[in-house]
N, C-alpha and C positions, 0 to 999 in steps of 0.2 A: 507474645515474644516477637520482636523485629527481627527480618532475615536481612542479611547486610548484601550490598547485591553488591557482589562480585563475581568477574569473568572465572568462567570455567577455567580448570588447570592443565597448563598444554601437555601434553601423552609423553609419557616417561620411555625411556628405552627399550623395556616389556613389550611395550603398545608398539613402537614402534617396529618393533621385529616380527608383534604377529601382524602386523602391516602387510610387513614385506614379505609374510611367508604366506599372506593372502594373495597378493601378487602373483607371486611365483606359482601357483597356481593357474592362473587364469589362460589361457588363450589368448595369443595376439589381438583377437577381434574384441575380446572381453576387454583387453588392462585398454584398449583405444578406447574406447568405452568409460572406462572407469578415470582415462584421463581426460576426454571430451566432461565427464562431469564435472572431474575439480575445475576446469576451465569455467565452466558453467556456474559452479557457486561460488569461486572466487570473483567474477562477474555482478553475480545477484549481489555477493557481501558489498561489493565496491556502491555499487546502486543503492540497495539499503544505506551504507554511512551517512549516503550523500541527501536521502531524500528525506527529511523528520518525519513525511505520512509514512512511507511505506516500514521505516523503521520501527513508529508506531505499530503498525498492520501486521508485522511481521514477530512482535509480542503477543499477539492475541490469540487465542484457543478461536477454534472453527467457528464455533456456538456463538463468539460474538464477531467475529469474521461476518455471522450472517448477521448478527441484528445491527452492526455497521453499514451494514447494505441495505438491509429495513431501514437504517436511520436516514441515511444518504438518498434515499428513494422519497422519504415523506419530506426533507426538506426540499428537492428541487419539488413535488408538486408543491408544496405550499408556495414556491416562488413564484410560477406557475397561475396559480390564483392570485397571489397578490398582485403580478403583471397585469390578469384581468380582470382585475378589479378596478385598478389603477385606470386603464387606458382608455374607460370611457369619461372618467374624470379631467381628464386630459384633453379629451377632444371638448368636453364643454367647455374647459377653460379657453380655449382657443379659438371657441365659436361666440366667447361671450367677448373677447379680448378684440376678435375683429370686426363685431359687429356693431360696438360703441364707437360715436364718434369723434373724430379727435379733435383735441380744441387747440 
């Protein structure tokens, strides 16, 4: 069975009052706190829209979080290698290119 991906449903009037009766609660130090975060994730959101990896990255369960970083790891060595592999080929080519002579 296909799941239809659609956004979450924004907080109805319920939510939104035990919200504000979480709030009301807190301690000046806390609710600066807890506004310093929405500042903070409305920040990340913004970042996320804007970036396709990180929005990517930010779909994914931790488990592949890490094999994204095992993946990300064996590609640059493999570049790595192929760089030196490459760059003795390079220098022959340019040892054989200056050393013939020109007609």
């Amino acid at each position: 069975m296909l799941q239809e991906n659609t956004m979450p449903e924004l907080l109805d009037c319920t939510d939104w009052r035990s919200f504000r009766l979480f709030l009301s609660d807190l301690e000046d130090a806390e609710l600066d706190h807890v506004h310093r975060q929405l500042l903070s994730e409305i920040a990340t959101r913004r970042d996320c829209e804007t970036d396709v990896t990180r929005l990517f990255f930010s779909s994914l369960q931790t488990g592949d979080l890490e094999t994204a970083q095992q993946t990300i790891r064996r590609e640059r060595q493999a570049r790595v290698q192929d760089r030196a592999q490459a760059r003795p080929v390079s220098r022959a080519e340019e040892n054989t290119s200056t050393s013939q002579p020109l007609k």
